[in-house]
N, C-alpha and C positions, 0 to 999 in steps of 0.2 A: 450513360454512354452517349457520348457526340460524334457522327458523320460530318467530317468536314475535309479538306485537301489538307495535304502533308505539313502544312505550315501550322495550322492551327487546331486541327484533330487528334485523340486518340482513345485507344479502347484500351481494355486488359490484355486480355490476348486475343490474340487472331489466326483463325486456323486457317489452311489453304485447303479447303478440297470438303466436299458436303458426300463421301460416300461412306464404307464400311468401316473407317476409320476416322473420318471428320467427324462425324454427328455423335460419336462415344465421347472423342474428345470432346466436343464441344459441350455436351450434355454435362460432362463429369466438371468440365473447369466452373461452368453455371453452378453444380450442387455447393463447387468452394467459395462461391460468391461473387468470381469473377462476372464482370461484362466481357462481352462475348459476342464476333463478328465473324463469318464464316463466306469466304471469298470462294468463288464456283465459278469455274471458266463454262461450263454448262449451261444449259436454258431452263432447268429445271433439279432439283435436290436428290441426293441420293446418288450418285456418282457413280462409277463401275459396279458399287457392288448392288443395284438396284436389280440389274440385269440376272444376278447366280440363281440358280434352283432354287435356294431355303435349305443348303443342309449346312448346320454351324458347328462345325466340330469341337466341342468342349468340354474335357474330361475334369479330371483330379479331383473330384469327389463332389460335383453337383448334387443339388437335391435330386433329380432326375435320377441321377445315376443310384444312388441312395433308394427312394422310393422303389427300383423295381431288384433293387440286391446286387448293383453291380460294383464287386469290389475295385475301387479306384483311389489316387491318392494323387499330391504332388509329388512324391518320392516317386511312384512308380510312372509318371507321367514324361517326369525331369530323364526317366532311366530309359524309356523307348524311343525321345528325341535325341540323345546322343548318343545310342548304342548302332556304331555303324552296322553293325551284322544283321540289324532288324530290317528283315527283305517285306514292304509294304503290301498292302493289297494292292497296287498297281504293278506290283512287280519288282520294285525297282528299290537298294540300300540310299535310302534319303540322304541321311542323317551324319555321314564320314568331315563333312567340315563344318559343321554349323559351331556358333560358337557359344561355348555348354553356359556362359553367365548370362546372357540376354536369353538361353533357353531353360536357364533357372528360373529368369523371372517370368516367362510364360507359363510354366507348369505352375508357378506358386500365386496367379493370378486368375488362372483360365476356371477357377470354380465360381471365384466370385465375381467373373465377367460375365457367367452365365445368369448367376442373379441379375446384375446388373441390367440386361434385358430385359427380363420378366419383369423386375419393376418399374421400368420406361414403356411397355406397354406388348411388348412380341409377345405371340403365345406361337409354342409348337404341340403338333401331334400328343394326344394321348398317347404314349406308349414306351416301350423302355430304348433306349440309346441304342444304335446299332452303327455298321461300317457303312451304308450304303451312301455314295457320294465324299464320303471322308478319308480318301485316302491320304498318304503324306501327316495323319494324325498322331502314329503310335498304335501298334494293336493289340497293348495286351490287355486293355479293357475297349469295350463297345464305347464310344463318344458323341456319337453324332447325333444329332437333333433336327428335324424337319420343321421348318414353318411354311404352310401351302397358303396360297392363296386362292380361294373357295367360292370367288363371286362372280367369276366369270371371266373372260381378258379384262385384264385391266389397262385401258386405254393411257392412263400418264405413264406407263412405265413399258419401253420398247417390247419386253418378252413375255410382261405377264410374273406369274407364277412368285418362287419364294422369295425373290426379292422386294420384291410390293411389301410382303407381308411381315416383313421384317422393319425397312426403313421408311416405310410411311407413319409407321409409329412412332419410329425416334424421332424423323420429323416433328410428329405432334410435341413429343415429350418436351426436346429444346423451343422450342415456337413458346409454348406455357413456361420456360423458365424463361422467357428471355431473348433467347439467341435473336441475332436477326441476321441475313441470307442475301450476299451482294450476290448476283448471280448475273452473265456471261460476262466476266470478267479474270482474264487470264494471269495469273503472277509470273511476272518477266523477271525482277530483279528484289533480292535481300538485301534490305541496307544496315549496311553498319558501321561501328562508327567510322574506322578507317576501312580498308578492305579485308585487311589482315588482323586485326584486332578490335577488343573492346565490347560493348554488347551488339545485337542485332536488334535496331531498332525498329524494323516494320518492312512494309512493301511496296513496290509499286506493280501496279497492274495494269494491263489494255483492255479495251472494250471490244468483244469475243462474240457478238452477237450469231446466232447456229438460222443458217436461211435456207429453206427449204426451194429447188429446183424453179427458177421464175418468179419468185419471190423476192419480194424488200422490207417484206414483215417481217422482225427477230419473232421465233417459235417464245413461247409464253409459257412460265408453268402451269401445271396443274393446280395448284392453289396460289393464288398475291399476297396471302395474308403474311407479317414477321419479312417479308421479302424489300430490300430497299431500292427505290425507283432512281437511277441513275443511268443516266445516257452520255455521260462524258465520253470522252476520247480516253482518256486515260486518269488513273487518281493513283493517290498515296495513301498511304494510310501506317500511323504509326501505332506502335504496340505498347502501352504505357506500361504491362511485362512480359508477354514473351508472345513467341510466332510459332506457331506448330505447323509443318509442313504433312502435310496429308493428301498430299496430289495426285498419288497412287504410283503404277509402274512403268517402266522404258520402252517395253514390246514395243512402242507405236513409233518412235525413232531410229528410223533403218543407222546412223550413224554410234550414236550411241550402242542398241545394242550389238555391233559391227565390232566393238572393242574386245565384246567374251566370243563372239562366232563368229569371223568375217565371212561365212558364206552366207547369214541372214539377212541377204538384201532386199530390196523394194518388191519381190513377189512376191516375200511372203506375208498375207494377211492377219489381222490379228483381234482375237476374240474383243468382244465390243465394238469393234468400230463399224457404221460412223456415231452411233450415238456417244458413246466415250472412246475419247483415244488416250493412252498412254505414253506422254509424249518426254517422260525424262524432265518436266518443267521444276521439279523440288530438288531432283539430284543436279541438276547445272549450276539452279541459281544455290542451293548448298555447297557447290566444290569452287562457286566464283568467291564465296566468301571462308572459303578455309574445309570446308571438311571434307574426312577419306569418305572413300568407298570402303566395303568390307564384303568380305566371304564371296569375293567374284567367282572364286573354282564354282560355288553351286549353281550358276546362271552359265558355266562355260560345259558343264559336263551335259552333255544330252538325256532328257527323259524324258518321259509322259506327261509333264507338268507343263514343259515347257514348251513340246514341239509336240501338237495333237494329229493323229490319223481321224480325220473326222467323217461320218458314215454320210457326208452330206456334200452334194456337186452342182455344177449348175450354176452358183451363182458366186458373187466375189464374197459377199459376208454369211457365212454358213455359221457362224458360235457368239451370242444364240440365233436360235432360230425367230428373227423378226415375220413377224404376222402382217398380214397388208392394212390391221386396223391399227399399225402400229402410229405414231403422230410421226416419224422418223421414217417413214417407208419410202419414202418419193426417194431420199436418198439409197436407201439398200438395193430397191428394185426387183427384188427375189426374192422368195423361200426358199428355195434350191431343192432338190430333188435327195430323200433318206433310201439308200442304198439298205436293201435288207436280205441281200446276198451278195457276196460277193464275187460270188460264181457270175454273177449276172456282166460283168466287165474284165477288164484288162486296164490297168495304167501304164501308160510312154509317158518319157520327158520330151521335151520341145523337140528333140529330135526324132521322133519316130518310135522311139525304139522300148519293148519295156525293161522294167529294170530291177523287177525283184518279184515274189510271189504273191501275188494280191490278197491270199488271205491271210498273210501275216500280218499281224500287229506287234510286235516286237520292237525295241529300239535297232535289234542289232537288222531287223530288218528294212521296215519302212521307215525310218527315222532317220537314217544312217547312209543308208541306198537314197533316197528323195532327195535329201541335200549334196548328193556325191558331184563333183565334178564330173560334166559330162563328158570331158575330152576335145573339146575343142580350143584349141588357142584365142581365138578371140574375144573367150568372155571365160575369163578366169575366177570369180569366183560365183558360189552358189550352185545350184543343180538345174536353173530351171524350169518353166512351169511343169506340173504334169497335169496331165490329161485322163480322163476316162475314157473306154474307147469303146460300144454297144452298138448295138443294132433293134431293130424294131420291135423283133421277138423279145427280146429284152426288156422294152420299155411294156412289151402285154404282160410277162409274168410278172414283173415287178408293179404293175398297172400306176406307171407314171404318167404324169398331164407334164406336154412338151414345150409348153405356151407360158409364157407371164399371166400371173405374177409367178408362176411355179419355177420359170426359168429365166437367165440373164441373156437373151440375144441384144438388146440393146447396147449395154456392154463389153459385150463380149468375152462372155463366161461360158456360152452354149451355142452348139452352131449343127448343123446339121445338112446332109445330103446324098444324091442319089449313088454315089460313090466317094470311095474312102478318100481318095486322089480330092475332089472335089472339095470334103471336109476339109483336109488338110492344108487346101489353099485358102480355109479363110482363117483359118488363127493367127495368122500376122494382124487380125483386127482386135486383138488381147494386147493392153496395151503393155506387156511383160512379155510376147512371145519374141524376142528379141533377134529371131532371124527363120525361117522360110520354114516349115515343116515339109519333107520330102515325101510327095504324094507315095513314088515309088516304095520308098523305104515302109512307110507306115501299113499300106498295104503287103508289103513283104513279113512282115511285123505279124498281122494279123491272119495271113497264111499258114506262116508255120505255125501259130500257135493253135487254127484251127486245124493241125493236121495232130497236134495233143490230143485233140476231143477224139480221131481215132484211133489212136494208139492206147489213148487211157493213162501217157506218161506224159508229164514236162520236161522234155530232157535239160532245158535250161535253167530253170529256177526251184521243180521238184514242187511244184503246186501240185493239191490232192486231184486226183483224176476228175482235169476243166469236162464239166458233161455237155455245155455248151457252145454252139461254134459262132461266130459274128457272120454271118451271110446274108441277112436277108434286110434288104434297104427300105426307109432310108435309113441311112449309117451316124452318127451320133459321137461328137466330144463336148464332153463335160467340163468343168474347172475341177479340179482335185488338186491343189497342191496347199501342205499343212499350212495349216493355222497356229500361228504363236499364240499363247495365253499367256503363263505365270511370268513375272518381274520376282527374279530370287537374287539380286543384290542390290546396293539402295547405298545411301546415307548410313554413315557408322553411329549409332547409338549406343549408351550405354543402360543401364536394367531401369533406370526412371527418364530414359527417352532422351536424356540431351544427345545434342548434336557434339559428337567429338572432330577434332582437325586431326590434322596427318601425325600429329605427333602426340593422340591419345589427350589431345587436354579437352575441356569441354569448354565449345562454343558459346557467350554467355547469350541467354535469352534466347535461345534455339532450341527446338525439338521437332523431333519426327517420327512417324510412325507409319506404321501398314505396308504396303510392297515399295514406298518410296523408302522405307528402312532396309539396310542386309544383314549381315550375323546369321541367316540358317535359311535354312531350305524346308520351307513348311505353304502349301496349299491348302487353299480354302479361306473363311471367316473368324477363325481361330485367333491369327494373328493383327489380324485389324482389329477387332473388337478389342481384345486384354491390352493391346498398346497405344492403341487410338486411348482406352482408358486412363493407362496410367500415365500418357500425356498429361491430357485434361489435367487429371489430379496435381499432377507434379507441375506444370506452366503455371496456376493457379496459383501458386506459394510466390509468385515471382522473384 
């Protein structure tokens, strides 16, 4: 393999994106012999999915599943992702448009995707598969699989925990076959031969360097080795047979995903960021060069997946919870403060006022109500920040710290004072509170609701008898408004990844995979792993 500019360079193939779905592909195209370059608008490998727990939902007949007696198959796996009546462990019928051939070839994949790990280096838990963390999987067998990591924070990776433990291995695995890792370098454009036809011959990229608050230093990864040192301004790089987009999801483009919801505008924040954003980079520059989008209904209908009630306030990036030993912290600025009653608060939108029963988590409740338009003409769409609304007693049961790093006053995620009037004259310093919070109104707000606390009813929203009443200063607003996560429409593929156009033909020399693909509505690692795989495999044949 040769690095060189567009004129004189090229590899085999070249993947875009080094997280839960680049490093399978990348791993797998290396086992077929290809050479193999892995382009990362990040400052370090491992992409979104570095950041997830460790739980990797993967059924249809694993050793795993096997070893502790759990009957599972591809038959019955293929039978829980399209049977819309299957109500999930979140609650919610996933599965009503996914589209059943690309969720053929997940079920007929996902056993030997699990190997496929194990023998690149992850190891999980001793113990038999179970639901925890794996919803949106199917349940009529236990799937899911934990990998912890057990050594303490781990410092190159913003949250710690199962994702370390997962793709610092693959890391290793590709590094030893091969691969080698352009990193902060963004993919703007797919070129091919015309715009509208012919093969897709490579990319171009910008130089994406991630600078931490006063800084001029680009952030550095955790290991240089397999990593190629290039500080251009911008390069090319062609593909001597194919380009795998692996960029991951759209959450992170208010425009974009504005096409399935137009009320998800710029307030709302979105899990990852700022260490990874989701910015729609593989779906643009895939629809500048021909191909559909697919399965938008499951990105436009609202659920748990997509639109989180998160138990965490205080600061702008609450999912995950960045730690201050994080290399990414200067950015985030907070841990933000874990709600562990919800009796302990009340939520208002921008305007004062509240708007549904706090301890519901339901779509039909928080999810539904938070996004509602809140009645005024002048800002038509969206709901609005909301707000947590406490008082001091509050902050003693719940025994909250009101200070950085625990909270965002800098920001203006958290604000506090001797009266409620008072608080509410400073949230015009949220740079989403998009017009005056009315001191009167919000105290009015928080009267009646503490005349609930003596009656023991809500006559408003029918929350369980609040025993709490907000009185005692100083008085306290939080950031509470949800956080997007899952990217559930993408690039149309078909069951060995190519990139199809609007008119079902395939793209030549294109693929793509993980949340930058659609065809179905599946949460978690499931989907990246088995299709970032059968990329690999399939780019490989060029």
């Amino acid at each position: 393999m040769c690095w060189t500019r567009w004129r004189t360079g090229e590899v085999g193939n070249k993947m875009i994106g080094s997280g839960a779905c680049g490093l399978p592909a990348a791993i797998r195209a290396a086992d077929q012999g290809a050479s193999v370059i892995v382009v990362e608008a990040n400052y370090d490998i491992g992409g979104h999915g570095i950041l997830n727990g460790g739980n990797v939902p993967l059924g249809g007949g694993t050793s795993a599943q096997k070893k502790y007696g759990i009957a599972d198959s591809p038959d019955i796996l293929f039978r829980d992702l399209t049977d819309w009546s299957v109500v999930e462990t979140n609650g919610m019928p996933e599965y009503r448009y996914n589209d059943r051939a690309v969720q053929r070839g997940l079920a007929d994949n996902e056993a030997g995707a699990y190997e496929f790990l194990l023998e690149n280096g992850v190891t999980f838990e001793d113990g038999a598969p179970n639901v925890e963390g794996g919803h949106a999987v199917g349940i009529s067998a236990p799937r899911a699989n934990r990998a912890r990591w057990t050594k303490g924070q781990s410092l190159e990776s913003p949250s710690g925990g199962g994702g370390t433990a997962i793709y610092r291995p693959l890391e290793n695995s590709a590094k030893k076959k091969g691969v080698r890792f352009l990193l902060n370098y963004h993919m703007d454009v797919l070129v091919r031969e015309t715009p509208t036809s012919g093969r897709v011959l490579g990319i171009r990229a910008s130089y994406t360097p991630k600078l931490l608050p006063g800084s001029t230093t680009p952030m550095r990864p955790f290991r240089s080795d397999g990593v190629i040192a290039l500080t251009a301004k911008d390069v090319s790089v062609k593909a001597k047979k194919a380009v795998i987009v692996a960029t991951g999801g759209s959450s992170s483009n208010v425009n974009f995903r504005r096409m399935f919801d137009g009320r998800l505008t710029e307030v709302y924040q979105v899990a990852g960021e700022p260490y990874s954003a989701q910015d729609a980079s593989g779906e643009l520059a895939g629809m500048a060069v021909g191909a559909a989008l697919w399965g938008t209904a499951n990105q436009t209908m609202e659920r748990s997946g997509a639109v989180r009630k998160r138990a965490m306030i205080g600061a702008q990036y609450i999912y995950p919870v960045f730690t201050p030993q994080s290399p990414v912290f200067p950015l985030v600025r907070a841990t933000g403060l874990r709600i562990g009653d919800w009796q302990n608060v009340i939520l208002v939108k921008e305007n004062g006022r509240r708007f549904y029963s706090e301890l519901d988590s339901t779509y039909s409740g928080y999810f539904a109500h938070a996004m509602a338009w809140s009645g005024d003409p002048a800002k038509l769409n969206g709901g609005g920040p909301v707000w947590a609304i406490f008082d001091s007693a509050a902050v003693q049961r719940e025994q909250w710290k009101t200070e950085p790093p625990f909270v965002d006053r800098e920001g203006g995620y958290f604000f506090s004072g001797d009266t409620l009037e008072e608080v509410a004259g400073q949230l015009q310093r949220n740079p989403h509170q998009w017009r005056p919070m009315p001191g009167r109104v919000l105290r009015e707000t928080v009267e009646r609701f503490n005349s609930f606390v003596d009656t023991g009813v809500d006559l408003d929203f029918k929350r369980r008898r609040p025993p709490y009443k907000i009185e005692t200063p100083p008085f306290y607003a939080a950031w509470a408004t949800p956080c997007l996560h899952d990217s559930l429409t993408g690039i149309r593929i078909n069951t060995k990844c190519q990139v199809l156009d609007i008119h079902g033909q395939v793209i030549p020399g294109l693929y793509s995979a993980g949340e930058a693909a659609g065809g179905f509505a599946l949460h978690g690692l499931a989907r990246c792993t088995v299709f970032g795989r059968i990329a690999g495999m399939e780019a490989a044949k060029g």
